[in-house]
VOMIPA-102354 format. One line per 3 residues: number of its first residue (from 1); their letters; for each residue x, y, z of N, C-alpha, C. Coordinates in steps of 0.2 Angstrom, whole numbers, padded with zeros to 4 digits, always signed. Layout:
BEGIN
NUM = a = X/Y/Z/X/Y/Z/X/Y/Z | ...
This chain:
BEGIN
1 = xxx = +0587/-0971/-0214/+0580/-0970/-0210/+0580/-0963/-0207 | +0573/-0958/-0208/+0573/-0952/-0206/+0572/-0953/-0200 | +0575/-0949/-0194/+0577/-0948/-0187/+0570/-0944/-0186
4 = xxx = +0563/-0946/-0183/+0559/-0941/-0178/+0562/-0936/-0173 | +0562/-0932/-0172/+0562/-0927/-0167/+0556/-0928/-0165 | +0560/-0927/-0158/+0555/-0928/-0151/+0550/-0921/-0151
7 = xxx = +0544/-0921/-0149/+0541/-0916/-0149/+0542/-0913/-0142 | +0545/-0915/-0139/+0545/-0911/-0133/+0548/-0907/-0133 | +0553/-0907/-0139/+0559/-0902/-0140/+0556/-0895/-0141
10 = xxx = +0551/-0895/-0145/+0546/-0890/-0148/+0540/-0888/-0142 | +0540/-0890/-0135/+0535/-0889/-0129/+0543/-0884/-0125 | +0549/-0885/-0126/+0556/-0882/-0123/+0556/-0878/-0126
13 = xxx = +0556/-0875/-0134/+0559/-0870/-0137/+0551/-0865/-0134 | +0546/-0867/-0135/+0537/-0862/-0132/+0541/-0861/-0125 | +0543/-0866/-0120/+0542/-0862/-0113/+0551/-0858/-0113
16 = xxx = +0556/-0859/-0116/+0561/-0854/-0118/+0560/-0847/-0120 | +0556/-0848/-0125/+0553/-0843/-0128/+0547/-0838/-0124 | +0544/-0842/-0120/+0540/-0839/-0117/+0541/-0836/-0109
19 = xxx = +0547/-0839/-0108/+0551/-0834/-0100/+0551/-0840/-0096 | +0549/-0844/-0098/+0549/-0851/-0091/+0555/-0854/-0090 | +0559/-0855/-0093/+0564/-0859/-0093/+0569/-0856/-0092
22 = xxx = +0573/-0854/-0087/+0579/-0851/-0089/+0586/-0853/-0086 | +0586/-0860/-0086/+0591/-0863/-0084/+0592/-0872/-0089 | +0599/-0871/-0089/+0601/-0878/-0094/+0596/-0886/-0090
25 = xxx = +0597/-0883/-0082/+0594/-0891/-0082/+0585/-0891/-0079 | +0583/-0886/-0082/+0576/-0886/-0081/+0572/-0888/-0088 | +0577/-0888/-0094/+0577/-0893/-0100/+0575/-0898/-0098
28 = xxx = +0579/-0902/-0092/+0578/-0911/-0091/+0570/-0911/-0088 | +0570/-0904/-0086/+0560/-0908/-0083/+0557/-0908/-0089 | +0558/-0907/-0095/+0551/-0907/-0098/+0553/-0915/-0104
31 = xxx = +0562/-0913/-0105/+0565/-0920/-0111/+0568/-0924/-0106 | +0566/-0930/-0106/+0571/-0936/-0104/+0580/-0935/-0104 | +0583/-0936/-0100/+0589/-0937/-0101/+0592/-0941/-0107
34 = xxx = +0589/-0949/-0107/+0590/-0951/-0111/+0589/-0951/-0118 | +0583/-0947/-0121/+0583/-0944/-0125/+0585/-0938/-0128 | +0590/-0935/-0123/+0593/-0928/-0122/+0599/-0931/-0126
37 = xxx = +0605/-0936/-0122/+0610/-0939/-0125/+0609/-0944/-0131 | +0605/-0946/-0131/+0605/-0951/-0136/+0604/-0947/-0144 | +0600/-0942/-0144/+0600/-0934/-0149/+0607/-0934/-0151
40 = xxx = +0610/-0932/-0144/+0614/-0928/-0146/+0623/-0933/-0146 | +0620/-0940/-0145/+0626/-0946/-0147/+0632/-0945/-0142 | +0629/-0943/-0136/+0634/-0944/-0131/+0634/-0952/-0128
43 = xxx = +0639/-0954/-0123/+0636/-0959/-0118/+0635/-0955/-0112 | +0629/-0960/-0110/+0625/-0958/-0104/+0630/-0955/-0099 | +0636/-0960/-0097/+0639/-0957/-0090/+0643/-0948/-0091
46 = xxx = +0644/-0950/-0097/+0646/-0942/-0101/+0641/-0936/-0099 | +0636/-0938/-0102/+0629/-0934/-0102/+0628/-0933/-0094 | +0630/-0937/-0088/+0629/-0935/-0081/+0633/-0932/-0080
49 = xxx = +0639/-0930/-0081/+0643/-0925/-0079/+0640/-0920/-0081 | +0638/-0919/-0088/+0636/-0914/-0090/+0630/-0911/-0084 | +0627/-0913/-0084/+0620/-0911/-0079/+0624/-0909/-0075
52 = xxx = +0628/-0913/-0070/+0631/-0913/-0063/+0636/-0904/-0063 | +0640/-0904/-0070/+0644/-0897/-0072/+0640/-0895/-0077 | +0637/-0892/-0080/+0634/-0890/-0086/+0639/-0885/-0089
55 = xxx = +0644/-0883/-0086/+0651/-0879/-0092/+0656/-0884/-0095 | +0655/-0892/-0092/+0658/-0898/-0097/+0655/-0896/-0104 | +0649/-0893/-0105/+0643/-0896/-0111/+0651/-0892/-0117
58 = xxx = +0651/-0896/-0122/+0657/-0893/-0127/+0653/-0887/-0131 | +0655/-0883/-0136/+0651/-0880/-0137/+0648/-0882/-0141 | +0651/-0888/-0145/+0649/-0893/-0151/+0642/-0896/-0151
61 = xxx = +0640/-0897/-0142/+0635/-0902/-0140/+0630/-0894/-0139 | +0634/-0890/-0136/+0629/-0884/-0133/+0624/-0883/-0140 | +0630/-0883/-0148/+0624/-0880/-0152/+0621/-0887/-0156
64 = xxx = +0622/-0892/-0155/+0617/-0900/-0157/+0609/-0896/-0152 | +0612/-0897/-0146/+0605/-0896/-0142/+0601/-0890/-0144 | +0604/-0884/-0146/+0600/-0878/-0148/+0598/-0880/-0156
67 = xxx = +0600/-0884/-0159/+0598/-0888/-0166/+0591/-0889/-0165 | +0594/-0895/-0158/+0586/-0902/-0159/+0580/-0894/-0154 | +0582/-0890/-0152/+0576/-0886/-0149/+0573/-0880/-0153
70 = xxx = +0578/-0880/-0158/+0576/-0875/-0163/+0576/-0868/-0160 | +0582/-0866/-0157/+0585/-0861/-0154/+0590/-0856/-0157 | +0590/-0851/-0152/+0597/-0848/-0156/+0605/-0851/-0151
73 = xxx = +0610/-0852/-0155/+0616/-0854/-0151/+0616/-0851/-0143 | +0615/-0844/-0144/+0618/-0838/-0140/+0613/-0842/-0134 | +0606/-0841/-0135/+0600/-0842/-0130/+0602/-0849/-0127
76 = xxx = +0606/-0854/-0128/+0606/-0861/-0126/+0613/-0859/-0120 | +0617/-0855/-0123/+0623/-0852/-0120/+0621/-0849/-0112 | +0617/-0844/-0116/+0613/-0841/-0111/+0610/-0846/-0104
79 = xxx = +0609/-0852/-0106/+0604/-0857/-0102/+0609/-0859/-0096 | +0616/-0861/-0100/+0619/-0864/-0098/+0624/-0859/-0092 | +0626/-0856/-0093/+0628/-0850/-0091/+0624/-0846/-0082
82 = xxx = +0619/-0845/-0087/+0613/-0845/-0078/+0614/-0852/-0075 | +0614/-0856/-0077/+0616/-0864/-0072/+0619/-0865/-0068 | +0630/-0861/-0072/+0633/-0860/-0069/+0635/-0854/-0064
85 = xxx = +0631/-0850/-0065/+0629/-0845/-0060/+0627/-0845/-0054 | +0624/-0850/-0055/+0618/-0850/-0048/+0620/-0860/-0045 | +0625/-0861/-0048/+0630/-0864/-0042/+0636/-0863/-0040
88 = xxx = +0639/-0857/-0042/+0644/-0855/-0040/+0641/-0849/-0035 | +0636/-0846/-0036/+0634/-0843/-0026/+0630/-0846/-0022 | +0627/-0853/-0027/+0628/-0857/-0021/+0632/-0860/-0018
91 = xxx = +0639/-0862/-0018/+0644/-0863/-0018/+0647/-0857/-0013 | +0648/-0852/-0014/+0651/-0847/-0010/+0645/-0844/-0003 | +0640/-0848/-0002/+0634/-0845/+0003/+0636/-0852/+0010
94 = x = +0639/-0856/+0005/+0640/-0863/+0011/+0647/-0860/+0014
């Protein structure tokens, strides 16, 4: 049976591409988490940590997810990257 893509995936790749998006978990506002993992054949409590760290994400799953958004690797990297960025100066401001 063929597998539907979410079209929301394709509402992520227009606001990536169009400068809105520039963080790994600004993804989860537009796609469900559970549809985020279930894509990409994690378990849920897996897929939380992922959220909670987003440099767990392997780089295996980094490019599934840049697959299902019709991305480039590097740009998903990039997402992920700015995420882990801006909780490690948050981290050092407390």
């Amino acid at each position: 049976m063929l597998k539907v893509r979410d079209k929301r995936y394709t509402t992520v790749n227009n606001l990536i591409t169009g400068g809105f998006i520039k963080s790994f978990s600004q993804i989860l506002d537009t796609i469900p988490k559970t549809v985020v993992f279930r894509d990409l054949g994690m378990h849920h409590q897996t897929f939380e940590k992922v959220v909670q760290n987003p440099a767990k994400l392997s780089c295996e799953d980094a490019f599934k997810l840049a697959s299902l958004i019709e991305i480039d690797e590097m740009e998903i990297l990039k997402l992920i990257y700015n995420e882990v960025i801006v909780e490690k100066k948050a981290k050092r401001k407390k």
